[in-house]
Backbone as numpy.savetxt, mean C-alpha at the origin, in Angstrom:
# Nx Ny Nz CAx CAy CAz Cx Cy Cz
11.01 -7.36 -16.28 10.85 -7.88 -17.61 10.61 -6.76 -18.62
9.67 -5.86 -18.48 9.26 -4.62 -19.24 10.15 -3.37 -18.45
10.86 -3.22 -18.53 11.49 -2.09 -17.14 11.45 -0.91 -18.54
12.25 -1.80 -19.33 12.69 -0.42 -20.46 11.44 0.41 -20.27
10.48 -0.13 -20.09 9.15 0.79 -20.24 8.81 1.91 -19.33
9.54 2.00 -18.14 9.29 2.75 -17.36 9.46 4.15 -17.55
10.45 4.17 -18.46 10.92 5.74 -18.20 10.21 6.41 -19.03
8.98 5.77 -20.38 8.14 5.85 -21.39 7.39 5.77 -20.47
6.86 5.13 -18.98 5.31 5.10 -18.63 5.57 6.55 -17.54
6.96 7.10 -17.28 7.39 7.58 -16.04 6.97 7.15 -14.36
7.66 6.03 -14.46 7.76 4.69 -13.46 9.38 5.31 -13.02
8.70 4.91 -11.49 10.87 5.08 -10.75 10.50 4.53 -9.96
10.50 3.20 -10.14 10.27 2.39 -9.08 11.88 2.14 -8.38
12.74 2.68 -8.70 14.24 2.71 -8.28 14.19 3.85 -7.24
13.34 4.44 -7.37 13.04 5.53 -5.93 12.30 5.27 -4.93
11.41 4.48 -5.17 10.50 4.21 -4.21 11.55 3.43 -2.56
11.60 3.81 -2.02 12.31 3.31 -0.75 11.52 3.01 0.37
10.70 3.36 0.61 9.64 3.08 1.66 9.55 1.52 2.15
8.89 1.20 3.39 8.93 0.24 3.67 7.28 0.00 3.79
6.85 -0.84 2.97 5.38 -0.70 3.09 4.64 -2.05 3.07
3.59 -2.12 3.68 2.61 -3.33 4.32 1.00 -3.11 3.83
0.64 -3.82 3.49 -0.94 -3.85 3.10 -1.65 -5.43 3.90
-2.74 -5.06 4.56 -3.81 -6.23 4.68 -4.35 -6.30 4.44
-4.80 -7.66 3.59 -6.04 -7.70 2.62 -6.68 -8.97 2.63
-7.88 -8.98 2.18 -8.47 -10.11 2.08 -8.29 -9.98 0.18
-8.30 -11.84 -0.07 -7.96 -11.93 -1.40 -8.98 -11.51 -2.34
-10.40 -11.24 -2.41 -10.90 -10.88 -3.27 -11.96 -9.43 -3.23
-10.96 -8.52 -1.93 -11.55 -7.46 -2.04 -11.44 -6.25 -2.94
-12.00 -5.83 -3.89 -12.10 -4.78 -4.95 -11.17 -3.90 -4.54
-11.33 -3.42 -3.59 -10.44 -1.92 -3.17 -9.09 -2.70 -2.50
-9.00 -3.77 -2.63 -7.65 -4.45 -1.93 -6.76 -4.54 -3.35
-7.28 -4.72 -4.14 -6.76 -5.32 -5.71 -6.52 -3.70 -6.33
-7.23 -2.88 -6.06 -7.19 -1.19 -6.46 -5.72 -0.79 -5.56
-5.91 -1.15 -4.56 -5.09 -0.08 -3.69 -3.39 -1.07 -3.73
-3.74 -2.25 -4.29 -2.62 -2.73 -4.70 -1.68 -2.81 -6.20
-2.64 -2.64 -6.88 -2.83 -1.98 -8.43 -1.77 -0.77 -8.79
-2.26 0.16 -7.80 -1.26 1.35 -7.66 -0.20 1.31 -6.78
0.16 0.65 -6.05 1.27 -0.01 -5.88 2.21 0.12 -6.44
1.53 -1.34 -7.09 2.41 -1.87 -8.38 3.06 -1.17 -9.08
1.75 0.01 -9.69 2.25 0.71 -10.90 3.21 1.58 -10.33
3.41 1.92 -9.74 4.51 2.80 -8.65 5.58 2.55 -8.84
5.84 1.28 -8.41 7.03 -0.27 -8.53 7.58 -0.23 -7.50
6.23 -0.15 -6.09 6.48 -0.42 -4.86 6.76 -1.83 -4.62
8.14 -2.25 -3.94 7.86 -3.21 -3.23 7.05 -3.37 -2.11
6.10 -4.18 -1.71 5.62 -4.34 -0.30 4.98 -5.61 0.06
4.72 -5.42 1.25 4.46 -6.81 2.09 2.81 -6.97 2.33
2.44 -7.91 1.82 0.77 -7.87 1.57 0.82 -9.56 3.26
-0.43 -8.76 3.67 -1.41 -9.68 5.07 -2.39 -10.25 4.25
-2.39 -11.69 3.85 -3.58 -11.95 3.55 -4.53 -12.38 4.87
-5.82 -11.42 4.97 -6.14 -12.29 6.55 -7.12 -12.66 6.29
-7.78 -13.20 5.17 -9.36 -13.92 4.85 -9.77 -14.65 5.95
-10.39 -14.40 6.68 -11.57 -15.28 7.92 -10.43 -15.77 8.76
-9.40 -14.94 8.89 -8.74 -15.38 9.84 -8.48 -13.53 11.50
-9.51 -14.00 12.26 -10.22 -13.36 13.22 -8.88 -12.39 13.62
-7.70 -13.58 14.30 -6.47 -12.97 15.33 -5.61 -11.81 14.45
-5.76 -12.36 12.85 -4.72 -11.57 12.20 -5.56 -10.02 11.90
-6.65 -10.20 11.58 -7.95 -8.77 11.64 -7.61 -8.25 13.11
-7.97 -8.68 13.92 -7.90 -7.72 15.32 -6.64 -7.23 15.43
-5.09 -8.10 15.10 -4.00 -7.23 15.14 -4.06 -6.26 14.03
-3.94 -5.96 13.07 -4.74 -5.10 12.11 -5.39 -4.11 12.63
-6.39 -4.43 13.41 -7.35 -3.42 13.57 -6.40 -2.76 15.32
-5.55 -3.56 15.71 -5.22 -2.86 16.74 -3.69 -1.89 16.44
-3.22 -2.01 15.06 -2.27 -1.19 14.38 -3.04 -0.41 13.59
-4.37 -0.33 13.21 -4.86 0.82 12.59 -6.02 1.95 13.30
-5.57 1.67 14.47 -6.45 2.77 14.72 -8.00 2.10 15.45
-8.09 0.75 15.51 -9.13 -0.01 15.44 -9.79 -0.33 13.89
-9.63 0.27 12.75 -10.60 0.17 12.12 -10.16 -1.45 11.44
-10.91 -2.13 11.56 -11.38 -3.63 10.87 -11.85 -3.81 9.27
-11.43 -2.79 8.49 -11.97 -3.01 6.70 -10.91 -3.03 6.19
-10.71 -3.41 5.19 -9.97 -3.92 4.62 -9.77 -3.44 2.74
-8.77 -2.64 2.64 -7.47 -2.58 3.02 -6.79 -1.82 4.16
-6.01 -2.00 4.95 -5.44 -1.43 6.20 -3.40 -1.21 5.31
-3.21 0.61 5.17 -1.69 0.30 4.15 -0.67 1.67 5.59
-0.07 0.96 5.14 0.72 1.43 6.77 1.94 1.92 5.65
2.65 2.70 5.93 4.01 3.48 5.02 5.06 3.62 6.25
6.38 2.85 6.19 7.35 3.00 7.46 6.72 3.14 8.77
5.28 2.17 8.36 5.05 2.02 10.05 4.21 2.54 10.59
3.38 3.65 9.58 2.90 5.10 9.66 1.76 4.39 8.82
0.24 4.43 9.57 -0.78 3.88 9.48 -1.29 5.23 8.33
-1.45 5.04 6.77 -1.86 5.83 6.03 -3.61 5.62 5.52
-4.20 4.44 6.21 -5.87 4.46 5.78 -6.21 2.79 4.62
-7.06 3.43 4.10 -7.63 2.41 2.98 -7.44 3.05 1.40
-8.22 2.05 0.61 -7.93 2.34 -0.60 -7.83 3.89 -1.20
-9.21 4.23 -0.34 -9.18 5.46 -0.70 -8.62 6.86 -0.42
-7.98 6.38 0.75 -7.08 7.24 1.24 -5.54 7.48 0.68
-5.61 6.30 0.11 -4.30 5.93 -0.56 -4.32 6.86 -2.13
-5.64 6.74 -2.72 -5.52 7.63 -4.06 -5.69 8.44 -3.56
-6.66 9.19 -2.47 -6.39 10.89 -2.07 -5.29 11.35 -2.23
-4.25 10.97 -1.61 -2.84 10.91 -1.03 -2.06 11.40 -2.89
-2.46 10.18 -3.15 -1.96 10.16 -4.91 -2.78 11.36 -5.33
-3.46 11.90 -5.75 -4.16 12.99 -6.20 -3.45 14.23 -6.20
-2.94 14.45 -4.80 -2.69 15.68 -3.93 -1.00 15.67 -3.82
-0.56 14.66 -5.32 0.66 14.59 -5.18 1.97 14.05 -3.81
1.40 13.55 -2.82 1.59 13.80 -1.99 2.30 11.75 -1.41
2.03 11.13 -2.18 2.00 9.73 -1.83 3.26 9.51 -2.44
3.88 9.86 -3.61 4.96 9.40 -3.92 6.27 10.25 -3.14
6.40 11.24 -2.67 7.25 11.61 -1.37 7.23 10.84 -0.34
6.18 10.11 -0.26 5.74 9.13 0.95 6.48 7.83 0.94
6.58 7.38 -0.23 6.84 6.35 -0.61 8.62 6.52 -1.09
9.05 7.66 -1.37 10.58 7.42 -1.94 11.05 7.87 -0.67
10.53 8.03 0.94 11.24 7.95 2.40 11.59 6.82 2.54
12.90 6.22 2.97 13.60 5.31 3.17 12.61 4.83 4.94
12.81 3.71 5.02 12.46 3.24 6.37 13.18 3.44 7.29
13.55 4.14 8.87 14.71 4.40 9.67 14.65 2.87 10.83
């Protein structure tokens, strides 16, 4: 709807190629953050909602390493952490190379 805006916000969401997954519960702060930037990216991706639902957390936690908090953001498959790992990543320049890798 706003696209014209991108190249004024420097948005390429036409690069982003990655294949990417987030699990979240719906009203976690750092779930809504780490999806936030996402967005602003103009990542497509595939959001887990697993609110109090036990089986979908333990698979989660058995694709991340064990860890059970939430957000759990996986990049082509490739278990990258939580919210905050996700802006590290962004900081250090380093997340949007991540994200314009195509999925094999």
């Amino acid at each position: 709807m706003f696209d014209f805006l991108n190249p004024i916000l420097n948005r390429h969401p036409e690069r982003m190629k990655a294949e990417v997954e987030i699990y979240t519960w719906q009203t976690c702060p750092f779930c809504i953050r780490a999806k936030l930037l996402l967005w602003w990216k103009g990542v497509n991706f595939t959001e887990y909602k697993i609110d109090g639902n036990e089986t979908a957390r333990n698979n989660m936690a058995q694709r991340a390493n064990g860890s059970k908090t939430v957000p759990q953001i996986f990049v082509n498959n490739r278990h990258l952490g939580g919210c905050d790992d996700l802006y590290n990543l962004d900081a250090k320049d380093e997340l949007d190379t991540l994200l314009m890798q195509p999925s094999k």
